[in-house]
matplotlib code that plots the C-alpha trace (Angstrom):
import matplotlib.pyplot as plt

x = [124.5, 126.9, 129.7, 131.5, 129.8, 133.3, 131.1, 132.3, 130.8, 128.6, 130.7, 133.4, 133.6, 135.8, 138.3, 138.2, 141.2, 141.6, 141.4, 138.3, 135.5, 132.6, 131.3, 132.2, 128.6, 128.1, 130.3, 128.8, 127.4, 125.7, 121.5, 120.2, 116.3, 114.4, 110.9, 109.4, 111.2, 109.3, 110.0, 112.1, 114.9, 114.1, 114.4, 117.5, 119.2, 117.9, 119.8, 123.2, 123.2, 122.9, 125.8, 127.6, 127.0, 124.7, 121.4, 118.0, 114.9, 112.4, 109.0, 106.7, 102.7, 103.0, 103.1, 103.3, 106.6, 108.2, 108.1, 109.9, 112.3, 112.9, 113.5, 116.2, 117.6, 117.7, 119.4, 122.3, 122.8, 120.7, 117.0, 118.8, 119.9, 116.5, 113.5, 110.0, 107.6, 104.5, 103.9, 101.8, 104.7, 101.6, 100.4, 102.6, 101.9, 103.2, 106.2, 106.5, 106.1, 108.7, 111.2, 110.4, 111.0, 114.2, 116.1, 114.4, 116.2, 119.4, 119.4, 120.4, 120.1, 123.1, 121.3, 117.9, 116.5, 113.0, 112.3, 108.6, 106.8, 103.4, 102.3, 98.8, 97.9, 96.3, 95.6, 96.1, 92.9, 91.3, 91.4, 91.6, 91.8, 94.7, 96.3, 96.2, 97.1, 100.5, 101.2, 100.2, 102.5, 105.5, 105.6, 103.9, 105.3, 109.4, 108.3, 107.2, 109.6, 112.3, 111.2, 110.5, 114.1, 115.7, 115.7, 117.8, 120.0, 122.0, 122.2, 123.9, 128.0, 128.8, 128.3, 124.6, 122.8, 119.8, 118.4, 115.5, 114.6, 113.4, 113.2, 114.2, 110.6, 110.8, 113.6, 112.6, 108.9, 108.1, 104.1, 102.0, 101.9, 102.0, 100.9, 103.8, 106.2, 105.0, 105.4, 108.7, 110.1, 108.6, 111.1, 114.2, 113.2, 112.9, 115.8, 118.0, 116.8, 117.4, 121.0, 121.2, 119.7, 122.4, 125.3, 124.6, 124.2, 125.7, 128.4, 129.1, 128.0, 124.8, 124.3, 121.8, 121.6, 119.0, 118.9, 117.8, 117.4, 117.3, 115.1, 115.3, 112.8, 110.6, 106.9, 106.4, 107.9, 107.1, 104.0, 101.4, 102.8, 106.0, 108.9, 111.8, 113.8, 114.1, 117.4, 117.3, 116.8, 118.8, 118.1, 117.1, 120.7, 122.9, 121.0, 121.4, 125.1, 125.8, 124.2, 126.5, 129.2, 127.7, 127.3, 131.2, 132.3, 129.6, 127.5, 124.2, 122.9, 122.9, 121.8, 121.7, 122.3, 120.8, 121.1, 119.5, 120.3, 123.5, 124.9, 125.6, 122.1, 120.3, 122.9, 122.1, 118.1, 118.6, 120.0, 118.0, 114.5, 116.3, 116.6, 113.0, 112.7, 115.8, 115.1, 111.2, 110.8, 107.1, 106.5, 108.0, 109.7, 111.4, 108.0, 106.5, 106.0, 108.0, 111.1, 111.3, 113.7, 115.9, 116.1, 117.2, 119.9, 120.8, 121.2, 123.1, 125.7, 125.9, 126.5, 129.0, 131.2, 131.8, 133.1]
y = [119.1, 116.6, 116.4, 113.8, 110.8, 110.0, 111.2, 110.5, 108.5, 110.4, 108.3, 106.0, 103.4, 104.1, 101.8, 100.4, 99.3, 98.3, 94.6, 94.8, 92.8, 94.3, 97.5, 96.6, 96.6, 93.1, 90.9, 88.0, 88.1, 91.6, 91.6, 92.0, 93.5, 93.3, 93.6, 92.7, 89.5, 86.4, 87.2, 88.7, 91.3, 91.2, 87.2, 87.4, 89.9, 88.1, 85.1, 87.2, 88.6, 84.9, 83.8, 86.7, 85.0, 88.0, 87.0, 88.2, 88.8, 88.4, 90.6, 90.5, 90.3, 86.8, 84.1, 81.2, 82.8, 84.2, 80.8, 79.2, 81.8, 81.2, 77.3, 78.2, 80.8, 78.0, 75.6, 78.6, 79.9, 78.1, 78.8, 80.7, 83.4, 83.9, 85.3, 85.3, 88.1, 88.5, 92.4, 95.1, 97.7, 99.9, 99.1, 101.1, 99.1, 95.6, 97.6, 98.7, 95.3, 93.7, 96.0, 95.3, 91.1, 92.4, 94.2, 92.0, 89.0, 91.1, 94.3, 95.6, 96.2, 96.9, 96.7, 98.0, 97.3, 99.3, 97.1, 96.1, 97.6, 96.9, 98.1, 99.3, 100.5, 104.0, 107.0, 110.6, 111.6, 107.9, 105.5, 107.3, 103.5, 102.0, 105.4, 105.5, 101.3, 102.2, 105.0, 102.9, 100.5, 102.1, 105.5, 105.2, 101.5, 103.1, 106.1, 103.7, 101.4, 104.0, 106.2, 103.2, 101.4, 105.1, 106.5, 103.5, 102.3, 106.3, 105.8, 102.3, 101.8, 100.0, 101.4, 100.6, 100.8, 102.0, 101.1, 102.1, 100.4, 103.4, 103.0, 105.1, 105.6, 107.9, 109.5, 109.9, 109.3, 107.7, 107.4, 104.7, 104.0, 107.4, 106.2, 103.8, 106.7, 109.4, 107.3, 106.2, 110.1, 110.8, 108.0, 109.6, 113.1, 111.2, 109.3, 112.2, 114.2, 111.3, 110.5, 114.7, 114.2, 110.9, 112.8, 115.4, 114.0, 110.2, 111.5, 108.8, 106.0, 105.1, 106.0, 105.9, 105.1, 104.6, 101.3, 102.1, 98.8, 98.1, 96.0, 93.2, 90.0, 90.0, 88.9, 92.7, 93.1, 90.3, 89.6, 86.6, 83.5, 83.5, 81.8, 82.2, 85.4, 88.1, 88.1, 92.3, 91.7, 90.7, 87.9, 89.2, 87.7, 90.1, 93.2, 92.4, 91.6, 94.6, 96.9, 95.3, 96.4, 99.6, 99.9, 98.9, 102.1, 104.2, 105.5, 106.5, 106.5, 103.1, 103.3, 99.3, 98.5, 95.2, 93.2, 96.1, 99.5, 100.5, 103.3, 105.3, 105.4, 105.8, 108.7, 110.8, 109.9, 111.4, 114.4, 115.1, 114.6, 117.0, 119.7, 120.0, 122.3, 124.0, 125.0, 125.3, 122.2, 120.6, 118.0, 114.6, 115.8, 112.9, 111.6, 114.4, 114.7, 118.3, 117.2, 113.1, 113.4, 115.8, 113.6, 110.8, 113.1, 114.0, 110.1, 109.3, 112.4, 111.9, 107.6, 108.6, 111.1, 108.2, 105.6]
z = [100.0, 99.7, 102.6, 103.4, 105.6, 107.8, 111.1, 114.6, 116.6, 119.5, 122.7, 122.5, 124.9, 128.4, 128.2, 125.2, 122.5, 118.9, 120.0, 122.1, 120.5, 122.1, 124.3, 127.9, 128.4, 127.2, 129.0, 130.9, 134.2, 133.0, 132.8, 129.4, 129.3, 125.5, 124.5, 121.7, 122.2, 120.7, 117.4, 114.5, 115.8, 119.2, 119.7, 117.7, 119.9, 123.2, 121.5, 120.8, 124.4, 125.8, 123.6, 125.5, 128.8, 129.9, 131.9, 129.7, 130.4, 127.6, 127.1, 124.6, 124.7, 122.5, 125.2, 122.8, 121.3, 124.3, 125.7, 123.0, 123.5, 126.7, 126.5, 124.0, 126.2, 129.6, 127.2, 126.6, 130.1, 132.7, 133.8, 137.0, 134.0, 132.0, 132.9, 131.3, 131.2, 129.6, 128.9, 127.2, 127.0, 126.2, 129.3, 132.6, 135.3, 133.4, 132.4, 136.5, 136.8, 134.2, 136.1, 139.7, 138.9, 136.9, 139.6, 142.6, 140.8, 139.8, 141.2, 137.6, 133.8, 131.6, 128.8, 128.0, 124.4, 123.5, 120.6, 121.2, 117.8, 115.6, 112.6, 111.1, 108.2, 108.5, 106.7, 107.8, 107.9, 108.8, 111.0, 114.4, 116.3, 114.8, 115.2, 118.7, 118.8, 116.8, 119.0, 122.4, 121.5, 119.4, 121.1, 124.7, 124.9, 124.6, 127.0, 129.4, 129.8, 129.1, 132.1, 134.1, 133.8, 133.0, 136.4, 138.4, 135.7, 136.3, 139.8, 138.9, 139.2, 136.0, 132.4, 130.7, 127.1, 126.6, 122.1, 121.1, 118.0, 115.5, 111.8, 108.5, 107.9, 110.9, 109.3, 105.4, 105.9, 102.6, 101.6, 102.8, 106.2, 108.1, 111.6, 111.8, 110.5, 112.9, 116.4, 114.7, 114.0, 117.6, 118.5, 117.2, 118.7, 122.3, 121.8, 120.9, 123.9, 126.3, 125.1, 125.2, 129.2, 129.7, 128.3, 131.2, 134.0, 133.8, 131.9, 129.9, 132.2, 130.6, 127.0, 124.3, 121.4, 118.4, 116.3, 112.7, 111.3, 107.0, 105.2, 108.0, 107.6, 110.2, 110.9, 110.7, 107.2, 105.5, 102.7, 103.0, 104.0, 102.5, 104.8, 102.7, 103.1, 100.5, 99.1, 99.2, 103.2, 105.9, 108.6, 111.7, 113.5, 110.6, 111.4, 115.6, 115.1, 112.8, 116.0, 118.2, 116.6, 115.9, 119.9, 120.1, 118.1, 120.4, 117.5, 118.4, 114.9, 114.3, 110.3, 109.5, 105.9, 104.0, 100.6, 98.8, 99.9, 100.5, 103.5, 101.0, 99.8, 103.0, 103.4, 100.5, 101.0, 104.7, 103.1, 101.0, 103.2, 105.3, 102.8, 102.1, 104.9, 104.4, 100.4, 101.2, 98.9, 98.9, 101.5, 101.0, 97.5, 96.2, 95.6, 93.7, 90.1, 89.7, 92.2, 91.3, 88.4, 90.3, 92.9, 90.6, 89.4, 92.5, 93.6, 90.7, 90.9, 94.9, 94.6, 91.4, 93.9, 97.0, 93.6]

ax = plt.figure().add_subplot(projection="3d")
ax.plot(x, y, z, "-o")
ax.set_aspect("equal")
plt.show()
């Protein structure tokens, strides 16, 4: 129940030494593709992927905010090095679209980020529209542009990324917003599959890989009008730059930690979601009555054993 958490990473970068910085994806002159770009993670990791001296192209369905983006990005690296594209990722021929500008203006993408996500709040048995909105955007959205921009970037020469942005709800399902946490789970399952489907027939040359963040503060995350951040969460810029390092080591799991929950605890809360099925547990255990205090037990023996 408890093994150690020392994994190995899924690929490790081809070449690549101790004193490399980054993957040798992200070196400049490379193309950059993110959605879900005017705000939160997705702006900041447009941002860190300029600083690298790669050329980006921004998406997102918010005009107003991909605009400002891109004015930043033309200050970093030159209007000849940014483009700016309105699109509905839930929507395939804008995706067909963002892709066709992308490789008519560079003939390539080295990195692809899936990061364009909503949330609604929905029950199970309620609220069949927003259902189908979260799943548009969150599931169908990453299926589009993944099999759009999928199918050149393996008959490409140089190495390429593909991150999908998932979430730990899709991993540990916790109570409350089940719409968002089923298209998120279905987002780990296709992930997996694809970097299974990569592995095979790129062999290494393009990879995937699945972005978990933590508590990061976001328009998405945050409550009411609030502006200042949390001090359990982390900014938007920590969570990018701990994925690019994440991406250095090849992980495909990229579990992101924040102020308030430790690796370790994600860890053990993976763990034990996963052994609900294998002990025949009730659903979602750590949150029912008969199970909750074993589960505290069980956090406080597990965290006591990795002092």
């Amino acid at each position: 129940m408890r093994p150690g958490f020392s994994g190995a990473a899924s690929f490790k970068p081809d070449p690549l030494s101790i004193g490399d910085e980054l993957h040798p994806v992200l070196h400049a002159g490379r193309v950059a593709v993110v959605t879900g770009a005017a705000s939160g993670i997705g702006r900041a990791a447009a941002k860190e992927f300029a600083k690298l001296g790669l050329k980006v192209a921004i998406a997102d369905t918010n005009e107003a905010g991909l605009q400002s983006l891109g004015k930043e990005l033309v200050e970093e690296i030159g209007e000849a090095n940014v483009l700016v594209i309105p699109t509905d990722v839930s929507k395939l021929d804008q995706v067909e679209s963002l892709k066709m500008k992308v490789y008519e203006d560079w003939g390539e993408v080295a990195v692809l980020m899936n990061n364009a996500g909503i949330a609604e709040q929905a029950k199970s048995w309620e609220g069949i529209e927003k259902w189908h909105k979260v799943f548009d955007v969150n599931l169908f959205g990453v299926l589009n542009v993944q099999q759009t921009f999928v199918r050149s970037m393996v008959y490409q020469e140089n190495q390429a990324l593909v991150i999908n942005t998932g979430s730990k709800q899709g991993i540990t399902n916790p109570p409350g917003n089940p719409a968002y946490n089923a298209a998120k789970a279905a987002v780990k399952s296709l992930t997996e599959s694809l970097a299974h489907e990569l592995r095979e027939q790129t062999h290494g040359n393009v990879t995937a890989h699945l972005f978990i963040p933590g508590w990061t503060f976001t328009g998405l995350t945050k409550t009411g009008d609030t502006t200042e951040k949390p001090r359990g969460a982390w900014s938007p810029e920590e969570t990018v730059l701990y994925m690019l390092d994440k991406l250095r080591e090849g992980d495909f799991y990229i579990l992101v930690p924040d102020n308030e929950t430790k690796r370790e605890v994600d860890q053990l809360r993976i763990m034990w979601g996963a052994a609900d099925i294998a002990e025949n547990r009730p659903a979602l255990s750590r949150w029912h009555p008969s199970y909750k205090p074993l589960f505290e037990e069980y956090m406080r023996e597990g965290l006591a054993q990795l002092e």
